[in-house]
C-alpha positions as a Markdown table, in Angstrom:
| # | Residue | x | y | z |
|---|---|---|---|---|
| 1 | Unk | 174.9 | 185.2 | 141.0 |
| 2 | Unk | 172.3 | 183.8 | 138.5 |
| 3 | Unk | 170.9 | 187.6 | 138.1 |
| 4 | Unk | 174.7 | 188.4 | 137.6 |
| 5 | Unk | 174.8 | 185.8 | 134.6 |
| 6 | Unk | 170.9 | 186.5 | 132.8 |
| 7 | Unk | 172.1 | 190.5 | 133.1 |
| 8 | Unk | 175.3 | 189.6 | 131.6 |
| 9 | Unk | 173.3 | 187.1 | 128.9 |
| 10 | Unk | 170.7 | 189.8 | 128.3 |
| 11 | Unk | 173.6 | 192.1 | 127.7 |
| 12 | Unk | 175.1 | 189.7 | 124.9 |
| 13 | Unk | 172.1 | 189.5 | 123.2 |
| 14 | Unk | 171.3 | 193.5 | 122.9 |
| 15 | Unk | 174.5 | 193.6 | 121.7 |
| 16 | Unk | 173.9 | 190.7 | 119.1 |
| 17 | Unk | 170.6 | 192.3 | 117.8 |
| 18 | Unk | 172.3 | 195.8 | 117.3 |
| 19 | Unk | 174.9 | 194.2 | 114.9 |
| 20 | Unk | 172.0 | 192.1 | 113.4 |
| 21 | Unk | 170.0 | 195.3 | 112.6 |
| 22 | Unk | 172.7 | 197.6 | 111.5 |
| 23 | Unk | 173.9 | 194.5 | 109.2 |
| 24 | Unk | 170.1 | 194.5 | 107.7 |
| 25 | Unk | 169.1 | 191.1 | 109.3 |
| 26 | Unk | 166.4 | 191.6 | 111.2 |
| 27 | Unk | 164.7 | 188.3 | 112.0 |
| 28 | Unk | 168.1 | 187.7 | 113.6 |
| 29 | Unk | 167.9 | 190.9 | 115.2 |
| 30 | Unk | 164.2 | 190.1 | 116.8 |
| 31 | Unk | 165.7 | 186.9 | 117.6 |
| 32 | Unk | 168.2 | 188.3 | 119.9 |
| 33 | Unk | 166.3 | 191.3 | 120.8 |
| 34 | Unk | 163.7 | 188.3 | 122.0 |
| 35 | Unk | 166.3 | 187.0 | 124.0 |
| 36 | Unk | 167.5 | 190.2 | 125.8 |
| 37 | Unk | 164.0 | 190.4 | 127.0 |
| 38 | Unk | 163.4 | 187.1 | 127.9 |
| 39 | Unk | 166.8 | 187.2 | 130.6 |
| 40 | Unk | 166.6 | 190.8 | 131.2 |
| 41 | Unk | 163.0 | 189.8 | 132.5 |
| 42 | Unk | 164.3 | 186.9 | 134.6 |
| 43 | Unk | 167.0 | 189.0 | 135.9 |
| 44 | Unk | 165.1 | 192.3 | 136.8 |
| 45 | Unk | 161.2 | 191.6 | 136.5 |
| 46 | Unk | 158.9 | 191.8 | 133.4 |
| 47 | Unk | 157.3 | 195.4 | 135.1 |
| 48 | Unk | 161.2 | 197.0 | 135.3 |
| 49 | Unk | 162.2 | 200.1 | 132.8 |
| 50 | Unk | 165.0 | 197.5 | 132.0 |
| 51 | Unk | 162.6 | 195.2 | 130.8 |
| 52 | Unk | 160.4 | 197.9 | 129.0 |
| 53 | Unk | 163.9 | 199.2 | 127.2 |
| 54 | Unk | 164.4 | 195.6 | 125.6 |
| 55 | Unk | 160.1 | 195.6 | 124.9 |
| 56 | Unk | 160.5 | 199.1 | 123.2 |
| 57 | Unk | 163.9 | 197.6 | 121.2 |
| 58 | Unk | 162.2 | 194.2 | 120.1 |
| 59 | Unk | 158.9 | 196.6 | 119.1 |
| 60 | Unk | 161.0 | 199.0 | 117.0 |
| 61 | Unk | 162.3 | 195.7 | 114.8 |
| 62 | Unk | 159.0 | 193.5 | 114.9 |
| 63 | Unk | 157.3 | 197.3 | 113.5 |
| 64 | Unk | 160.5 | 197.0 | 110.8 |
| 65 | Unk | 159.4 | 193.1 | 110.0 |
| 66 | Unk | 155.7 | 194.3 | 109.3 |
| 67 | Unk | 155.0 | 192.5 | 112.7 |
| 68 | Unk | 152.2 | 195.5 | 113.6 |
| 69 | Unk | 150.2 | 193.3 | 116.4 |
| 70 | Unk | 153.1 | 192.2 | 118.3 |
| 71 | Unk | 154.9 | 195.5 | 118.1 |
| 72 | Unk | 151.9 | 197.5 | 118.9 |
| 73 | Unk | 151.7 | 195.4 | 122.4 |
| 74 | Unk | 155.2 | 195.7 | 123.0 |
| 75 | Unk | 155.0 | 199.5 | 122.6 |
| 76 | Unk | 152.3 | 200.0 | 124.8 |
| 77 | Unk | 153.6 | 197.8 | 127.3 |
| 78 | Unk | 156.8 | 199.6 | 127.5 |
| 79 | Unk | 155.0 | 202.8 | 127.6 |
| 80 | Unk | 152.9 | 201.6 | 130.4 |
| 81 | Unk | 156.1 | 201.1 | 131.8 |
| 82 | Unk | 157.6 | 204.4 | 131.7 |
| 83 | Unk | 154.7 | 206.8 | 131.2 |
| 84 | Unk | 153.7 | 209.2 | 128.6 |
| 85 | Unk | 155.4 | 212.2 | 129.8 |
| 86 | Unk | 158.9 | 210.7 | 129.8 |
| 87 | Unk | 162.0 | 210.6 | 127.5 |
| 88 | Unk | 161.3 | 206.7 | 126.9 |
| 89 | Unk | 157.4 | 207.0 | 126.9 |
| 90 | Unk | 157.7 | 209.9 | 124.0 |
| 91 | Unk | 160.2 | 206.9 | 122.2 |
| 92 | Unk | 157.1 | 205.2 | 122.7 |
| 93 | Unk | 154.7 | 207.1 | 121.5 |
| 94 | Unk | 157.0 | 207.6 | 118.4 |
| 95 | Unk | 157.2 | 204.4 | 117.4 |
| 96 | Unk | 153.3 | 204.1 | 117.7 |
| 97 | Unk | 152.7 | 206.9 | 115.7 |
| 98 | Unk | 155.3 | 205.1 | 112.9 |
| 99 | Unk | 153.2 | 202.1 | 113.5 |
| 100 | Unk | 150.1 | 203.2 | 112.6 |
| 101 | Unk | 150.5 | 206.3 | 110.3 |
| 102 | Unk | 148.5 | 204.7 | 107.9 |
| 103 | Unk | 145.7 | 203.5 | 109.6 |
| 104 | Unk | 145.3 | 205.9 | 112.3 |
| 105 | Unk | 146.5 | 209.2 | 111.0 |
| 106 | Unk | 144.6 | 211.5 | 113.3 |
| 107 | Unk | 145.6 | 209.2 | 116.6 |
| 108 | Unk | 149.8 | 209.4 | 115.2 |
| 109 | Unk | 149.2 | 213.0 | 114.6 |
| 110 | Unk | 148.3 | 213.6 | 118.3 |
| 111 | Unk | 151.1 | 210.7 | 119.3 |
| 112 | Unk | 153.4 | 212.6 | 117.5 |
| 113 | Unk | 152.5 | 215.8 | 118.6 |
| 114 | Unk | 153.1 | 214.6 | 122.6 |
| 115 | Unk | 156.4 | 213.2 | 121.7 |
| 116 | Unk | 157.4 | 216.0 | 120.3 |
| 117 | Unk | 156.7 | 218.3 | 123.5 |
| 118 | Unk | 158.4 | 215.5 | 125.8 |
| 119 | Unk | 161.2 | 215.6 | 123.6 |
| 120 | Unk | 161.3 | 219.3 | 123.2 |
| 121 | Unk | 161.0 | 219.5 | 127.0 |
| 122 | Unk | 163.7 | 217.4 | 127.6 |
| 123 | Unk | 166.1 | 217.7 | 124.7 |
| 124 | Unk | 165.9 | 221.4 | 123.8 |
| 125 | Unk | 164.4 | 222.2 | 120.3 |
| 126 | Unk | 167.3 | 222.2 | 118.2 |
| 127 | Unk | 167.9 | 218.3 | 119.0 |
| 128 | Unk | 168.1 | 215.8 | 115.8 |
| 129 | Unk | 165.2 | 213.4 | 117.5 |
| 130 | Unk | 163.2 | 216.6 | 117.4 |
| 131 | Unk | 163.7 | 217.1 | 114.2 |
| 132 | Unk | 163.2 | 213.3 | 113.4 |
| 133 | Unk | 159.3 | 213.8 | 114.7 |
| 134 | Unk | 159.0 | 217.2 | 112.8 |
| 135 | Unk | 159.8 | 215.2 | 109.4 |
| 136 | Unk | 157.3 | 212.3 | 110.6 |
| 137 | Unk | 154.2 | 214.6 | 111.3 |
| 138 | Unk | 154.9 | 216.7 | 108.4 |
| 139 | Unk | 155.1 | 213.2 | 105.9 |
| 140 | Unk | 152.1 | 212.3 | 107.8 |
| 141 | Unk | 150.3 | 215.7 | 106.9 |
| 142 | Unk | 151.6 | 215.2 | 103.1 |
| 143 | Unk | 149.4 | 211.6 | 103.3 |
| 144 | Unk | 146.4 | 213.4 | 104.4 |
| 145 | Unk | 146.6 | 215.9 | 101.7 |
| 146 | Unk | 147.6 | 213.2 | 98.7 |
């Protein structure tokens, strides 16, 4: 029953921090993305892909809040989670490669570059998320050439 209610309460909150992003507020969005974590983690175990779904989420807005440290944990932990040569675990890499463009060019390069074969692999070449990597390594070429 109490797994039942922290599922249901972890549910609430993903859908609380979507609305919070989409509407531009994103320390309530962390907030409830924080939150999601926090019961999803009760409910299923910190190690579970549901928990490293809700790390990857609350990553992906800490990166937006300039939050690098924390999001860069909460990446790798989700992609320690899932792997590197899985759907989520190329999300992962993706928003590692975002996360550090401009410190680590030559590392995002090669993130990139693995996301975009998982991807590829799995979504077929013609897919918008493909293209989404193809514009991010070829901005991140345009800052190694500026």
């Amino acid at each position: 029953m109490w797994k039942t209610r922290r599922n249901l309460a972890a549910h609430r909150h993903r859908a609380t921090a979507a609305a919070a992003y989409a509407d531009g507020r994103l320390v309530d969005a962390a907030t409830s993305a924080r939150a999601a974590l926090a019961h999803t983690e009760r409910a299923a175990g910190p190690h579970s892909p549901a928990a490293a779904v809700d790390a990857r989420t609350l990553a992906a807005v800490l990166a937006e809040l300039d939050r690098r440290a924390e999001a860069n944990a909460l990446y790798q932990r989700a992609l320690g989670i899932f792997g590197r040569d899985t759907y989520d675990g190329a999300v992962c890499l993706h928003g590692l490669a975002l996360l550090h463009a401009d410190t680590e060019p030559s590392v995002s390069r090669a993130r990139l570059q693995h996301a975009l074969q998982v991807k590829r692999a799995v979504l077929g070449g013609l897919h918008p998320e493909v293209a989404a990597i193809l514009e991010d390594m070829a901005a991140l070429s345009a800052l190694a050439t500026a």
